[in-house]
N, C-alpha and C positions, 0 to 999 in steps of 0.2 A: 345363874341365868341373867339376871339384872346387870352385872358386869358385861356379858355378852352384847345385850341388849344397848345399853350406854355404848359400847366400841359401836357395835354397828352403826348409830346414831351416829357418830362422831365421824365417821367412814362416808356416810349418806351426803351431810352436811358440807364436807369438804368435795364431796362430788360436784351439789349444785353450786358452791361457790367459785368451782372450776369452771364450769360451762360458761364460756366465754357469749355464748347467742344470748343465752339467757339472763347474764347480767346485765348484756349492752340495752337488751329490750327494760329491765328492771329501770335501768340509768335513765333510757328517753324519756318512762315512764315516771318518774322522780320530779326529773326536771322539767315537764310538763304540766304536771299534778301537784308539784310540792308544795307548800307553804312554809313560808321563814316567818318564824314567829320567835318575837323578843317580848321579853320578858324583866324586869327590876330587881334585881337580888336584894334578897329580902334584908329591911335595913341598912341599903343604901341610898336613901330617896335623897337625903339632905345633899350627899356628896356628890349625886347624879343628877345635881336640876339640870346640867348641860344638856343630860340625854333624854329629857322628859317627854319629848315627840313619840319617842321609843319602851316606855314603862310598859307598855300593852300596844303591839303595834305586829301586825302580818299581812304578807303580801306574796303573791306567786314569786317565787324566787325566781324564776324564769323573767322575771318583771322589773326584778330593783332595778333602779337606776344606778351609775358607779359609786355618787357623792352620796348616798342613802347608803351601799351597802359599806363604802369604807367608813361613814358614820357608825354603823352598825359593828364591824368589827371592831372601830375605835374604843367602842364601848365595853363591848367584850374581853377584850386586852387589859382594858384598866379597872376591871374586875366590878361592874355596874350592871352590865347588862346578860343574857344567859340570852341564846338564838337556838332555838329548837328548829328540824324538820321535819314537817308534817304533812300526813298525808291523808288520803278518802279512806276512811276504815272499811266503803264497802259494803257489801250483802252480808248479814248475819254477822257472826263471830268471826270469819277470816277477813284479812285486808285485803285489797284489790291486789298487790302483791303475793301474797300468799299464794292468790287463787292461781297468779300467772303460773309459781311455781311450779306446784300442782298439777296442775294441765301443760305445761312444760315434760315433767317427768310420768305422767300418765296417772296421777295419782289422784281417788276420789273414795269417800266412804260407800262404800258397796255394801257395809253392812260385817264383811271380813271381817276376819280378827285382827290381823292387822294393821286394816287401815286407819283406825282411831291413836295407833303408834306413828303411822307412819305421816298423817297429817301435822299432828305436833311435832313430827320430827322437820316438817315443812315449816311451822311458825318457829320455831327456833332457827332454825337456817336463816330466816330473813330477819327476825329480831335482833340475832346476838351475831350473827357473823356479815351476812351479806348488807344488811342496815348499816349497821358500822361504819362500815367501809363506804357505803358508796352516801353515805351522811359529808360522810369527811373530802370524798374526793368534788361532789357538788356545790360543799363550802368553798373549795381548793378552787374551784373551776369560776365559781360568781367574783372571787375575791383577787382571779388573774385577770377577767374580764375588769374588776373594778379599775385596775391598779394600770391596767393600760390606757382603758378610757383617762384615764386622770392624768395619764404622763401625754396622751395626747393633748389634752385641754391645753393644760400647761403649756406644750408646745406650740400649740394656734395663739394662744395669747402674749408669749413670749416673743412670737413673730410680731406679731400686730406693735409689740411694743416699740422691736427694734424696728420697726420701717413705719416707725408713725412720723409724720412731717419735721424734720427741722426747721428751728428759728434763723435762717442762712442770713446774713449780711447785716444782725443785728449786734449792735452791744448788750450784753448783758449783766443785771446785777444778779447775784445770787445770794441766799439767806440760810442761814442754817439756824431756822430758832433755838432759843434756848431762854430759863428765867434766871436762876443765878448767876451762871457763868455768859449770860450774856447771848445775843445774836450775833455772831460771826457773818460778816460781810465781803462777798468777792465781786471785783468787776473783769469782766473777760471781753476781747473784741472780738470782731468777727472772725477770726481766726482760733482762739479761744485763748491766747496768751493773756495771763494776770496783769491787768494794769495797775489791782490797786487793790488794798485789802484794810477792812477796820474790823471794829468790836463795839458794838452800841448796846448800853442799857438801857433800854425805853422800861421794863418789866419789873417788878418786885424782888429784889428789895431795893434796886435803885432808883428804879423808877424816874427814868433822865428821861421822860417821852418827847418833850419839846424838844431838846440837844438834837435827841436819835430822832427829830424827823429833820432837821437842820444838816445833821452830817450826811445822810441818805440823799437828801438836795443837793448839795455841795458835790456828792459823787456823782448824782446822774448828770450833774449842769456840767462839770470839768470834762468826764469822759462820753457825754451825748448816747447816754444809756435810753433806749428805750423798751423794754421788756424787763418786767422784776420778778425771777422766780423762786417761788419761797417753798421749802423744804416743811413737808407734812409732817414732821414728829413732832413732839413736846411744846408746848409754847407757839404753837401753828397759827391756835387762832388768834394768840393776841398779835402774833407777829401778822398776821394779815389784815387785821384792824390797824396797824400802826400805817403801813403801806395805800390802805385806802385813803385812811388822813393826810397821806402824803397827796396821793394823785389830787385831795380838791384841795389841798392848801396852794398848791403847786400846777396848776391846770397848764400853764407855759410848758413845762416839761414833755407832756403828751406821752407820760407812761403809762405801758398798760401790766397787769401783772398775771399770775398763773401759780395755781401750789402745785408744785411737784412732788412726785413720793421719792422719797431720800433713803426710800430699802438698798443696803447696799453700801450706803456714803460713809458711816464708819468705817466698815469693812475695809473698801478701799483708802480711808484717810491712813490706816497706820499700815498699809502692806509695801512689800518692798517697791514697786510699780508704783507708786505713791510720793514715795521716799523718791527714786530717779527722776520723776518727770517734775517736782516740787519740793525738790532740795532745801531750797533756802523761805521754806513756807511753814510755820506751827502745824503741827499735828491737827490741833481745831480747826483751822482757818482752810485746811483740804475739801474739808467737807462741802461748805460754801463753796468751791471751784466745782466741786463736781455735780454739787445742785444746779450752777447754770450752765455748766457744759452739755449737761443730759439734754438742756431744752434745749440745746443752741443748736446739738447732734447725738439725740438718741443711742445711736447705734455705734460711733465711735467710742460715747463714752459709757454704755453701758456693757461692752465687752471687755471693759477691764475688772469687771465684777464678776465672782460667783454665778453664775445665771440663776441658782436654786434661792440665793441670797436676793433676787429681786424679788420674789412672792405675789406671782401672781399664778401659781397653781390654785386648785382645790384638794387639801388632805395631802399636801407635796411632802408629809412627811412620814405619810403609814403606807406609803408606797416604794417598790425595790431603786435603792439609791445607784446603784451602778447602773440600773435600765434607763430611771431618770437623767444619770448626767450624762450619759452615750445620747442617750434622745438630744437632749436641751444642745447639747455641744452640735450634735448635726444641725439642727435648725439655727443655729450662733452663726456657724460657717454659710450655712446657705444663704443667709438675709446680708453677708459681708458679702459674697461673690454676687448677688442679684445685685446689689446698689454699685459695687467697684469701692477700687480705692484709691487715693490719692497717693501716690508714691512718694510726696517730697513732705506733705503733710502727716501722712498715717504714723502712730503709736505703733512700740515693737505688740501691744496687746492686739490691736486692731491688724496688722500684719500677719502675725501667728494665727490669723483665722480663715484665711485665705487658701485657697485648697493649692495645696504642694508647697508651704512655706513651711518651715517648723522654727521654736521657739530660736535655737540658734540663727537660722537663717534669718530670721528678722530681727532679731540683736544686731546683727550685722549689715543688716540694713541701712537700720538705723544710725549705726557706725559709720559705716561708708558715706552717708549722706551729710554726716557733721565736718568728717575728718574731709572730703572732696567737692561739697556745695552741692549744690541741687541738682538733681537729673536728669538728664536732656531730652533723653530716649528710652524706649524700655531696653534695647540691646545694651545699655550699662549695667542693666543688671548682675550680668553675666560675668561683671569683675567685682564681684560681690562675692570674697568668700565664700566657698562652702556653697555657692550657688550654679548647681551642674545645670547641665543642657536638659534633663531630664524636668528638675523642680521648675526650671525656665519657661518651659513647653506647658508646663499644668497652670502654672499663676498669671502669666504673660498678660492674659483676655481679661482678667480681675483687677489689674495694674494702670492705675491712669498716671500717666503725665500731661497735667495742663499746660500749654503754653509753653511746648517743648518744640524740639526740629520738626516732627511731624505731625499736624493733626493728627493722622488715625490714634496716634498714641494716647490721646487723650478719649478715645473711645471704648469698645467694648468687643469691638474686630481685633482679631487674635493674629497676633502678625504673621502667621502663617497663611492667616487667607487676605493679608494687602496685597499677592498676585489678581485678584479679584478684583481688587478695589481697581487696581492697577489698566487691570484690561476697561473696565467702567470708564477710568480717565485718557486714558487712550482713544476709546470713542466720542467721547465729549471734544477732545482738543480742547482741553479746559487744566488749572492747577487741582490740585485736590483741596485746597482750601478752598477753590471759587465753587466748587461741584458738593460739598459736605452742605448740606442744609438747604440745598433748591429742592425743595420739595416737587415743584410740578414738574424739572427736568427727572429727578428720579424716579416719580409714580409713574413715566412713561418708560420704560425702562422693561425690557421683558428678560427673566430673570433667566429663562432658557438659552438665550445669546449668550452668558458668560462662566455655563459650566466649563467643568472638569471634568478627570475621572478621580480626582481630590473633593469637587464643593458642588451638591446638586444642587435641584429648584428649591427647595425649600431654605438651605442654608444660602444662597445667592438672596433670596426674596428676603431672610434676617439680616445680611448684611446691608444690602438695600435702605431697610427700614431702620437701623441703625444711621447710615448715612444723613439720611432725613434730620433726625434728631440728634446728635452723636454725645454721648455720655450721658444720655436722658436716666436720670433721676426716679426711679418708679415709686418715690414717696411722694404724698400728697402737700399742697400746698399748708404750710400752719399758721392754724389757727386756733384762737382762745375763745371760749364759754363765758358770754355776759351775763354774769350773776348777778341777778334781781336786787335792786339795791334796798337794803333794810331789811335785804335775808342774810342773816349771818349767823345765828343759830340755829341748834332743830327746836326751840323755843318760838322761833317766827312765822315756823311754818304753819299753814291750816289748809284743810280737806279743802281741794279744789281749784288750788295755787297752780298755774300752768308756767312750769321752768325751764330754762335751756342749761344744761349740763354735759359733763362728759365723760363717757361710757373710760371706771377706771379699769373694769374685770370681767370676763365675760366665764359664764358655768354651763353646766348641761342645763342647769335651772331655772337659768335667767342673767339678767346682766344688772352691775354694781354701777352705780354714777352719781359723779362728782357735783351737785348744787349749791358748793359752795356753803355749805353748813357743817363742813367737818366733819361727816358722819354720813358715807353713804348712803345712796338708797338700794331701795333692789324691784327691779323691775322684774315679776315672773316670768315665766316664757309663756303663761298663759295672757299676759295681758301686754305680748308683744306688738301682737296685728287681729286684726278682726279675722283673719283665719288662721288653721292651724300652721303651727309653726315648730317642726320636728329638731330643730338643733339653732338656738337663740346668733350662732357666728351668722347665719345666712343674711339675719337681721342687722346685727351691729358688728362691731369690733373696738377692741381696745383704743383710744383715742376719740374714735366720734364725735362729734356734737350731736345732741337730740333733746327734743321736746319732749316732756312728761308733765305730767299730771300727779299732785300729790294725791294721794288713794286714804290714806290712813297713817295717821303717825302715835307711835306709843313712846311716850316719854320716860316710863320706868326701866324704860328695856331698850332706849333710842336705837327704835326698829322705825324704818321709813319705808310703806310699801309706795311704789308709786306706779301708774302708767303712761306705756306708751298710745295706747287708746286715748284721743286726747277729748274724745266725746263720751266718754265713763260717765256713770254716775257713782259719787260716793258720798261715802258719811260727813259730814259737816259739824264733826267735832274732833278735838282730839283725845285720844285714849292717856289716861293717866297708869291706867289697871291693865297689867298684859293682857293682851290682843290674840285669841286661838291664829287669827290667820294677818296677822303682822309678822313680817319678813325679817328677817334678820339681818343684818348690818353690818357685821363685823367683818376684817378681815380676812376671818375663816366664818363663812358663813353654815348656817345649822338649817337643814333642810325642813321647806314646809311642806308638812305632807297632810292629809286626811286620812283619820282613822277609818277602817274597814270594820263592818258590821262581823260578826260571825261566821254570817249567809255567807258574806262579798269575799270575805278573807279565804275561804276554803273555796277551793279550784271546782267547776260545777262542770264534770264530763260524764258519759255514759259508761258505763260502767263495759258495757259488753262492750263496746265501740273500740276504748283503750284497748283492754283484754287482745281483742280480736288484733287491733295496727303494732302489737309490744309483739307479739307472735309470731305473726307474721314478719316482722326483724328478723324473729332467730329463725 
């Protein structure tokens, strides 16, 4: 009988697990009601302080944030943390589930004989088969949710990166710190061609400081350098202490300078794209070229990098790698096609990014353009190996030639619609160079006079407003962060210090920025604006300059919280002893969160209310 009994059990079980109404109601019901609760595997405390926020931590899983929950898996992965789903136990001995079951399948103790079977046959069904499962698949579901938001972030900031303002028409030096082997030094002009390259020891064990600020003078006086951007690895700060003694020893000079983040400038120094454009240059001394190129043009020179290798995700590494580089590469190509390119200037890296070029066609580009000189027009394209009518048509409108036969070419009008331009200059009885940039001739201009059944109002009205400005630039003017002088470590700092800095990173959690103390800060997203503030990009972005306020600095842990609230009040000491609500600083930063009571952690719903809306699903 008991065999019987067991089969039928097993029969019942695979029934409710079948009913598709009744899982979907289970699932809403889960994910609404759930709580993720983490937990410390026992006798990992020492090896887990990273994950310490998380030893005893729950929250409506419907609720984690991405950078909480991919912390959370992170932890789990590396064998620290244990993530339970939990749920309202409910009225009596059955769970709120149970009970759905139950009343799902008509099932209640009546007193029968065997309804005291067939109820346990219901808490098994959700214990051991249909829990399981839909544990795993809500894990499954928080941690695709995570892993998008995250390859989004990445991508907003990845943007904000490439289209942050160039240094245009400046020379620049560039620094690649280092202590023994020395700071590698590059000067590039405003085109970004190597004038001149050294290697100064100002640092330990040489310690030539006087020399290396003498030769530093000597290059910026010869090549009329004025911007100095110094690369943030290893040896950062003292190389930015060197640079400062330069600007007051040197006040004639009128340099200003800027640390750049040099994620990447390895990378790039020994790849073959490296090797081609810096042939007859040390492997070292690349790096220095590529720390002032980035300032000089962001987006030309940071397209010859890995994008994943710049780092400014959050968790960019416990997220699907082939989702991330399909994302990053679309957003590469997007920010290349918004700004345009310079056809006679662009890198075959900066060309291959261009929508309808491919990596040969811009090889050959770039070939064509050495072996035949510079090029006039964008229709020489088209004697460019390997370059059809087809690839012509998609890159055309992304292609500038300055100061070629035809202005438009040097615009962002796609030469399919200079009939347009054409009819415009027709009615002017004007050249197209005298009519490109009159503004108040083109604002009068009614955009419905110069359709097609090729170009309506709205594409007339862009072409228009391109005329106006023609190859306008949609980066911002650049600009550098005047850091408070006698702040140069996170030693200098104290509660209450109001700084101007620049926003390196921006999270779901807040935004990272630069004061010039080597050691970001982190501004919450609760302490962005006097009101609420659902997503920290609305507020800033990558590059910015902004006003903050130091909040709290913890020196064991050089965590800097700061805000943007410039009227805060805060504590008027610094923390020596970790700080519960000091922000974290790193890199990769570790989410602050607030532990939940018991009460708070478990989901507070009516119990018939659920019941009644999961039901009415199925």
């Amino acid at each position: 009988i008991q065999g019987a009994l067991d089969g039928a059990r097993q029969i019942l079980m695979e029934q409710f697990a079948e009913d598709a109404a009744l899982v979907g109601g289970l699932r809403d019901y889960l994910w609404e009601n759930g709580t993720l609760k983490s937990t410390l595997i026992e006798g990992k405390e020492q090896e887990a302080a990273k994950f310490k926020d998380y030893f005893d931590y729950a929250e409506a899983i419907r609720k984690v944030p991405s950078h909480r929950a991919l912390a959370l898996f992170r932890g789990r992965a590396e064998g620290f943390l244990r993530l339970d789903l939990e749920v309202d136990q409910g009225t009596g001995e059955s769970s709120a589930c149970e009970l759905m079951i139950a009343q799902r399948m008509g099932i209640e103790n009546r007193g029968r004989a065997a309804d005291e079977w067939l109820l346990k046959t219901v808490a098994w069904s959700w214990r051991i088969k249909i829990f399981t499962h839909l544990d795993l698949e809500l894990k499954l579901r928080l941690r695709e949710y995570a892993e998008a938001e995250a390859i989004r972030v990445f991508g907003s900031n990845l943007s904000d990166l490439l289209l942050a303002a160039p240094a245009v028409n400046r020379t620049i030096l560039g620094l690649d710190p280092g202590l023994r082997t020395g700071v590698k030094v590059a000067v590039v002009d405003s085109t970004g061609k190597v004038l001149e390259t050294a290697t100064i020891y100002p640092h330990a064990p040489n310690r030539q400081w006087d020399k290396s600020i003498a030769q530093l003078a000597q290059l910026s006086a010869r090549h009329k350098v004025s911007l100095v951007s110094i690369g943030n690895g290893t040896a950062s700060r003292e190389t930015d202490k060197l640079v400062i003694e330069l600007i007051k020893r040197h006040p004639d000079l009128k340099l200003r300078k800027v640390v750049t983040s040099e994620a990447g400038a390895s990378v790039y120094s020994a790849s073959e794209l490296a090797s081609l454009e810096l042939p007859d240059l040390d492997v070292s001394l690349r790096g220095a070229v590529s720390i002032a190129r980035r300032v000089q043009d962001p987006l030309a020179e940071l397209v010859k990098i890995d994008p994943k290798a710049i780092g400014v995700g959050q968790y960019q590494h416990d997220v699907n790698q082939s989702y991330l580089a399909r994302a990053l590469d679309h957003v590469v190509e997007d920010c290349v096609n918004r700004v345009g390119v310079d056809l006679n200037t662009a890198s075959t890296a900066l060309l291959n990014r261009v929508a309808g070029i491919s990596q040969v066609q811009a090889r050959n580009i770039v070939n064509y353009r050495e072996e035949n000189g510079l090029f006039r027009n964008r229709k020489a394209l088209l004697k460019v190996p390997r370059m059809g009518a087809k690839s012509y048509e998609q890159a055309a409108g992304f292609l500038r030639v300055i100061g070629g036969e035809n202005p438009l070419d040097a615009s962002a009008v796609h030469p399919e619609a200079y009939p347009v331009v054409e009819r415009i200059i027709a009615q002017a009885g004007r050249s197209v160079s005298e009519v490109i940039g009159d503004r108040d001739y083109l604002r009068g201009l009614k955009p419905a006079d110069f359709t097609d059944k090729y170009f309506g109002v709205p594409t007339v009205s862009d072409i228009i407003l391109e005329l106006e400005k023609p190859g306008r630039d949609p980066r911002g003017e650049f600009k550098t962060a005047s850091f408070q002088e006698g702040v140069a470590k996170i030693s200098d700092l104290h509660s209450g210090m109001i700084l101007e800095g620049s926003v390196t990173n921006v999270t779901n959690f807040g935004a990272f920025i630069d004061i010039g103390v080597h050691q970001d800060g982190l501004v919450h997203i609760s302490a962005m604006s006097e009101t609420y503030v659902k997503d920290p990009r609305n507020i800033v972005k990558a590059g910015d300059l902004v006003k903050v306020k130091v909040m709290d600095v913890d020196l064991e842990r050089h965590r800097i919280a700061l805000s943007m609230r410039l009227d805060e009040r805060c504590d008027q000491s610094i923390s020596k002893a970790p700080q519960k609500h000091a922000h974290s600083v790193s890199t990769k930063p570790k989410p602050s969160i607030r532990r939940q009571s018991t009460a708070e952690s478990k989901p507070q719903s009516a119990m018939a209310a659920a019941l009644k809306g999961a039901l009415n699903k199925g």
